[in-house]
C-alpha positions in Angstrom: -38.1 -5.7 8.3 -38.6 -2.1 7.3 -40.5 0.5 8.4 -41.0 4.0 7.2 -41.8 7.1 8.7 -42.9 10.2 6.8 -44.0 13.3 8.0 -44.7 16.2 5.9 -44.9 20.1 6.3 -49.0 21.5 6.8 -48.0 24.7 4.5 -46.3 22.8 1.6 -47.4 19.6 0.7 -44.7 19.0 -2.0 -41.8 18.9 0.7 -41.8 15.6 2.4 -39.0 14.6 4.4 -38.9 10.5 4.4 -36.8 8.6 7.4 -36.6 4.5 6.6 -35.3 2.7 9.7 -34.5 -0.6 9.4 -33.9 -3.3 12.2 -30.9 -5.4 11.8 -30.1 -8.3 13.8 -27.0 -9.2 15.1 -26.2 -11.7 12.9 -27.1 -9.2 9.9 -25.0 -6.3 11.5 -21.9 -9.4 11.6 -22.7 -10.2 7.6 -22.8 -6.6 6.3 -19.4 -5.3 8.6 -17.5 -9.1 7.5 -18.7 -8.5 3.6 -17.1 -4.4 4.1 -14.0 -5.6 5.7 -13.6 -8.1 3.6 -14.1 -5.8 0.3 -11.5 -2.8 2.5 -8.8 -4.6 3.6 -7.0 -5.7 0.4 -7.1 -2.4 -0.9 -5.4 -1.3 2.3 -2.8 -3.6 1.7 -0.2 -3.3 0.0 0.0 -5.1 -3.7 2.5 -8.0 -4.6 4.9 -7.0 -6.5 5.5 -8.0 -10.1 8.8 -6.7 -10.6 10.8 -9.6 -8.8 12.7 -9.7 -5.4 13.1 -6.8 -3.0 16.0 -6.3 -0.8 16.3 -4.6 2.5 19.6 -1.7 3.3 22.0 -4.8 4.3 20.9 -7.1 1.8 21.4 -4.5 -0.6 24.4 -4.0 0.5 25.7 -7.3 0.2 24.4 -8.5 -2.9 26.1 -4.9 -4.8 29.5 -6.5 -2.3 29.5 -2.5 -0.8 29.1 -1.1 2.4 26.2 0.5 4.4 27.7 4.1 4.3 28.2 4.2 0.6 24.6 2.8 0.0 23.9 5.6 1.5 26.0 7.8 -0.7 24.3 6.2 -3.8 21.0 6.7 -2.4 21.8 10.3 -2.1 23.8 10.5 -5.8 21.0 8.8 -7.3 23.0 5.9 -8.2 20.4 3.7 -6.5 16.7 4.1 -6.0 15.1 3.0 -3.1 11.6 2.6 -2.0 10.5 3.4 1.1 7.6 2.1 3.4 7.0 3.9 5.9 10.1 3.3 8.1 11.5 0.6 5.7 13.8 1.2 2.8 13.8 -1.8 -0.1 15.4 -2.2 -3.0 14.5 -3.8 -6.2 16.9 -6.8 -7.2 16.9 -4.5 -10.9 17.8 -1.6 -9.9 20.6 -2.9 -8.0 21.7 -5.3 -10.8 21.4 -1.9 -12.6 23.8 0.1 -10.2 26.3 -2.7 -10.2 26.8 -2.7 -14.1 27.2 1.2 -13.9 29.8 1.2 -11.5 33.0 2.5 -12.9 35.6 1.6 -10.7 34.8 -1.8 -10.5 38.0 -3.4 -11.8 36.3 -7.1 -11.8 32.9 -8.4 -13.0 30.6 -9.4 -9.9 28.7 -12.4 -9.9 
C-alpha cells in the first residue's frame, strides 16, 4: 500500500515538494533486509583463491625446510612475498616454490 502526500508552496505553484510513505509489513521489512544481506555479504567476503594453496608463517616455514626467524629475514629481503590479512600472514605455495629454487646456498635439491 502507498500513499502520497504533496503539499505545495501558495506563491509558486511550480515548486512541489512530494513525500511517498509506504507501509511495510513485517514480513516485507524481513524479505527486503534478507534479499540486501544476501546481495552484501559475499562481496564482504573475501574471494577464493585461484592461484592454489596458501600457507600460514609455520607452514611456510616447513614446506621451504627453514626456520621462523629467517622467514622473517626473507620477508624483509624480499625473497618471499607474503600476504597479509589483517593479523594473518599467508603465503602462496608459488611463491614459496619460487623462493626455494632461488636459494643459492642450497647444496641439495628439496623435494
Amino acid at each position: 500500500m502507498r500513499v502520497n502526500l504533496e503539499s505545495s508552496n501558495k506563491n509558486n505553484d511550480a515548486m512541489k515538494n512530494s513525500t511517498s510513505i509506504e507501509i511495510v509489513t513485517s514480513e516485507n521489512l524481513k524479505e527486503i533486509v534478507r534479499e540486501v544481506i544476501t546481495e552484501e555479504i559475499p562481496k564482504l567476503l573475501p574471494q577464493k583463491s585461484t592461484e592454489g594453496k596458501h600457507y600460514s608463517r609455520k607452514e611456510a616455514a616447513k614446506q621451504a625446510r627453514i626456520t621462523l626467524p629467517t622467514l622473517d629475514k626473507y620477508i624483509q629481503e624480499g625473497k618471499i612475498k607474503a600476504h597479509r590479512l589483517g593479523r594473518i600472514v599467508l603465503f602462496s605455495e608459488e611463491e614459496i616454490k619460487k623462493a626455494i629454487e632461488e636459494m643459492p646456498f642450497i647444496k641439495y635439491k628439496r623435494s
